[in-house]
C-alpha positions in Angstrom: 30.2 -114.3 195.1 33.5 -111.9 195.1 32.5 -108.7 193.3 35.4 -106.9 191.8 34.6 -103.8 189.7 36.7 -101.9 187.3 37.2 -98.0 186.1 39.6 -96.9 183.6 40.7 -95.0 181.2 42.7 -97.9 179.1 40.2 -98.0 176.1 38.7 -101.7 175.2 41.0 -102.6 172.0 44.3 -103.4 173.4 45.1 -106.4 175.8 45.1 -104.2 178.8 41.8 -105.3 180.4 42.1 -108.8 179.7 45.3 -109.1 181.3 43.9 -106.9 184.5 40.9 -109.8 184.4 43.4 -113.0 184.1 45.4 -111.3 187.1 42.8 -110.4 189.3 41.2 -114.3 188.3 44.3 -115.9 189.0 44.2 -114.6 192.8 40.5 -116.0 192.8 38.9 -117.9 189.8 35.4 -117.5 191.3 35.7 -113.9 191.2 32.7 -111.9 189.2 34.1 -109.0 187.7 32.4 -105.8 186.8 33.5 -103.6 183.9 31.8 -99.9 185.2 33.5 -98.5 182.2 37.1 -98.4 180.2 36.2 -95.5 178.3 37.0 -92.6 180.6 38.9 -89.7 178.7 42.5 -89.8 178.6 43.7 -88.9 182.3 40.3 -87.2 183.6 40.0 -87.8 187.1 37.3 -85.8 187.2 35.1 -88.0 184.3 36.4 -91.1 186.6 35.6 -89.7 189.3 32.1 -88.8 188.7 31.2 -92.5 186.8 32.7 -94.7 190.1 31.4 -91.8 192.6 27.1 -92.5 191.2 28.4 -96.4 190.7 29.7 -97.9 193.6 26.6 -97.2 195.8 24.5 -99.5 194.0 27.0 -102.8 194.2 26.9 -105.4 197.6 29.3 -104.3 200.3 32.5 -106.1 200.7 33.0 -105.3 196.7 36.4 -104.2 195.8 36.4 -101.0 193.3 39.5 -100.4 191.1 39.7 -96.9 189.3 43.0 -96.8 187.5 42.9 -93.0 185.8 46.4 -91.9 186.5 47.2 -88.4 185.6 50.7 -87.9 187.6 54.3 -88.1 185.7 55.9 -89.1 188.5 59.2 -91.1 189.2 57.1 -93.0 192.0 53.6 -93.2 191.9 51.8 -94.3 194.7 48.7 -96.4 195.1 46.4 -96.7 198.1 43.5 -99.4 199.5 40.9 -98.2 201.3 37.2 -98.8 203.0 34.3 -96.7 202.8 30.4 -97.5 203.5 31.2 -100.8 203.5 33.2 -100.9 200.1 36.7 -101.2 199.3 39.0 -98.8 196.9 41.7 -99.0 195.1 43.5 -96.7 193.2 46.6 -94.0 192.6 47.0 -91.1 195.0 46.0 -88.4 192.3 43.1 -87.0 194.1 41.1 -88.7 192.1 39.1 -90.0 196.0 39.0 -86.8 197.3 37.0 -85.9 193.9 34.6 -89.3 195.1 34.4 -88.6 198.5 34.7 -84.4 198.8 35.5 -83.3 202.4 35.7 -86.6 203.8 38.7 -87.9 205.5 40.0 -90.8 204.2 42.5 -93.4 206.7 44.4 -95.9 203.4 47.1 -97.5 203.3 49.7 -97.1 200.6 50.1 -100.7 198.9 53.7 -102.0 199.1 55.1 -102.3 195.5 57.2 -105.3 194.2 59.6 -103.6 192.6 59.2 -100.9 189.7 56.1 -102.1 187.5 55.2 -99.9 184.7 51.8 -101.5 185.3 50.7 -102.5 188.7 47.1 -103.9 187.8 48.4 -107.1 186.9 50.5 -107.0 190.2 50.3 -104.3 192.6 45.8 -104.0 192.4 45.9 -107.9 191.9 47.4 -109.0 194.8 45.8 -106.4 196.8 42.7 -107.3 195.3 43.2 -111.2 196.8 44.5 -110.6 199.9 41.5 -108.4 200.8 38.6 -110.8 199.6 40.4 -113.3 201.4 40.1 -111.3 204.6 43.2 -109.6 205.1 42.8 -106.6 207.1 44.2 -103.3 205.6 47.0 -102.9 207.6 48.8 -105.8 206.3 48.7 -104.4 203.0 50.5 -101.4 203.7 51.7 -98.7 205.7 49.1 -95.7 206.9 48.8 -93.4 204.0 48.7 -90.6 206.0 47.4 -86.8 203.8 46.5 -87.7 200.7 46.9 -85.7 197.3 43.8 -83.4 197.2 42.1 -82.2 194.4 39.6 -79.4 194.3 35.7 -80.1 193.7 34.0 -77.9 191.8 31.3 -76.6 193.9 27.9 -74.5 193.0 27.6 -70.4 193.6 24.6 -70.0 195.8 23.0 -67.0 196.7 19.8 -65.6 198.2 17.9 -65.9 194.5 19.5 -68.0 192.7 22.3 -70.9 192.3 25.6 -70.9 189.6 26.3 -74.4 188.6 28.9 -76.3 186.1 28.1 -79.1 183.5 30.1 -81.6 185.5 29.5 -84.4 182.6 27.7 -85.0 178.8 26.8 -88.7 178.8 26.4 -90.9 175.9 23.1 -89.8 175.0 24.9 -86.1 175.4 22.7 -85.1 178.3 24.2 -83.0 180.2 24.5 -82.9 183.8 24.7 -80.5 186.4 26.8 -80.1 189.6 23.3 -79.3 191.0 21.6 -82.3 193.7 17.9 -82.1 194.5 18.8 -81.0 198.3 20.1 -78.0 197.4 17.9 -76.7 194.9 14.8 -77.3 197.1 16.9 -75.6 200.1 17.4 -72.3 198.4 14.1 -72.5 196.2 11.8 -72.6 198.9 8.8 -73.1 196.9 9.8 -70.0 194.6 9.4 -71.1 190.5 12.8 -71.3 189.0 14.6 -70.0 186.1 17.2 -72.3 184.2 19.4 -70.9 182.0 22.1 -71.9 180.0 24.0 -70.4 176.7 21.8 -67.8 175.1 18.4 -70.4 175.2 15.0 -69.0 176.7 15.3 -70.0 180.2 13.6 -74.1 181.4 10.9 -72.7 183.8 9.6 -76.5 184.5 11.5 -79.2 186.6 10.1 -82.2 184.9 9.8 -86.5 186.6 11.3 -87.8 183.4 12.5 -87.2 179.4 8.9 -88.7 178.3 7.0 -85.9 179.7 8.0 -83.3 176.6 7.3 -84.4 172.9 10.2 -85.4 171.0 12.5 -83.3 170.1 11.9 -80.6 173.1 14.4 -79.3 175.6 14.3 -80.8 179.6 15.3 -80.8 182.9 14.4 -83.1 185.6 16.6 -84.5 188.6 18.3 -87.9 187.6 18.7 -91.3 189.6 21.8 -89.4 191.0 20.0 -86.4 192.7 21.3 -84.1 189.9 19.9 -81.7 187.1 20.1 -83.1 184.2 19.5 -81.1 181.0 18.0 -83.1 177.7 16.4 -83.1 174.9 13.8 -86.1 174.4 15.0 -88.4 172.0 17.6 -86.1 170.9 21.4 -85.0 171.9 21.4 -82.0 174.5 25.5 -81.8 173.9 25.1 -81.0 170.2 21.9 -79.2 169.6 22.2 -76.7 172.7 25.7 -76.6 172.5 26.8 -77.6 175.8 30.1 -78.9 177.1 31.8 -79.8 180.3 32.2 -77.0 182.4 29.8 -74.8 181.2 27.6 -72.5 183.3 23.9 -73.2 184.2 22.3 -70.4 185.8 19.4 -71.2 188.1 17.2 -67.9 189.1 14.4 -68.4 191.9 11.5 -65.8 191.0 9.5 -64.6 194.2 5.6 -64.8 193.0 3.5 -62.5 192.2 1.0 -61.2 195.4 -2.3 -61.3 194.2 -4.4 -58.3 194.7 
């Protein structure tokens, strides 16, 4: 079955998603689509671009993945297709797929609009969205993109002791997680115990499997499904008890050990 899935920032009480849905099923009524989420904030390509980034991964290839988080004002916005990994994309040229894919070239085609449409789901994505499960190739859906908009990833501070990293995103349980994969911490560690800190809390000085392994209620870190440090609490909201937000700063210091005598 055709696998469709959908990113946005358009909110789930207006009519907005159902009409996307009727669209994209009009071009193919056996089409299963997949809502990833419709609650991104307001225009944050970043938010959007982290949810579809740690989502698309897990879906067949040959699915088609709309984001639609468009934070441009612009006279004539443009919208590109896509295929990466086995995966097609659609989406505005905000650098909201630079954000997905960070220092990866990306060769997409610019989708050819039918006129001005003040909301191209329902024409522009819908069409595109047919032709391609059909098996169109991408060239006949537009003309080479050529440079993209770029955006700038926020990237960790590492040094010889110690890494500097950014709560990229608070989830709905308000954990908080950290622009900080597995790969890297292990690569500067080197088997060295580690120091988290964050705010004015004692320093984490225990990388945990899972949230189960503290009691209720206590503060932990652990690396998450995605690779990435994740800061908790058990049972409880990270966000609002430790205070942390988007774009805070996690400090991670790697302590040499102790030489026994």
């Amino acid at each position: 079955m055709a696998i469709v899935t959908l990113t946005t920032d358009l909110g789930e009480q207006d009519y907005y998603v159902a009409a996307i849905k009727g669209a994209f099923l009009k071009q193919r009524s056996d089409l299963q689509i997949v809502d990833v989420t419709h609650r991104i904030q307001h225009y944050d390509i970043v938010q959007g671009a982290f949810v579809l980034q740690n989502a698309y991964r897990h879906f067949p290839e040959g699915s088609v993945h709309v984001i639609h988080v468009n934070n441009l004002n612009s006279k004539e916005p443009s919208y590109l297709a896509f295929e990466r990994e086995g995966h097609f994309f659609l989406g505005p040229d905000n650098g909201i797929f630079s954000l997905i894919f960070p220092q990866q070239a990306i060769e997409a085609v610019r989708l050819k609009p039918a006129g001005h449409d003040p909301f191209p789901l329902t024409s522009l994505y819908a069409e595109a969205v047919g032709r391609l499960l059909s098996g169109s190739p991408l060239k006949e859906l537009g003309e080479p993109a050529g440079d993209l908009l770029q955006r700038i990833h926020l990237q960790p501070i590492v040094t010889k002791t110690g890494i500097r990293g950014t709560v990229v995103y608070i989830d709905h349980y308000e954990n908080a997680i950290v622009n900080v994969h597995r790969d890297l911490f292990e690569k500067v560690a080197q088997d060295r115990p580690a120091e988290i800190w964050f705010k004015r809390h004692d320093p984490i000085r225990r990388i945990y499997r899972h949230y189960h392994e503290v009691p209720v209620g206590e503060v932990v870190c652990f690396f998450n499904s995605s690779g990435l440090l994740e800061i908790a609490v058990n049972m409880g909201k990270a966000g609002s008890l430790l205070g942390l937000q988007v774009d805070d700063t996690v400090q991670i210091d790697f302590v040499e050990r102790k030489k026994k005598t």
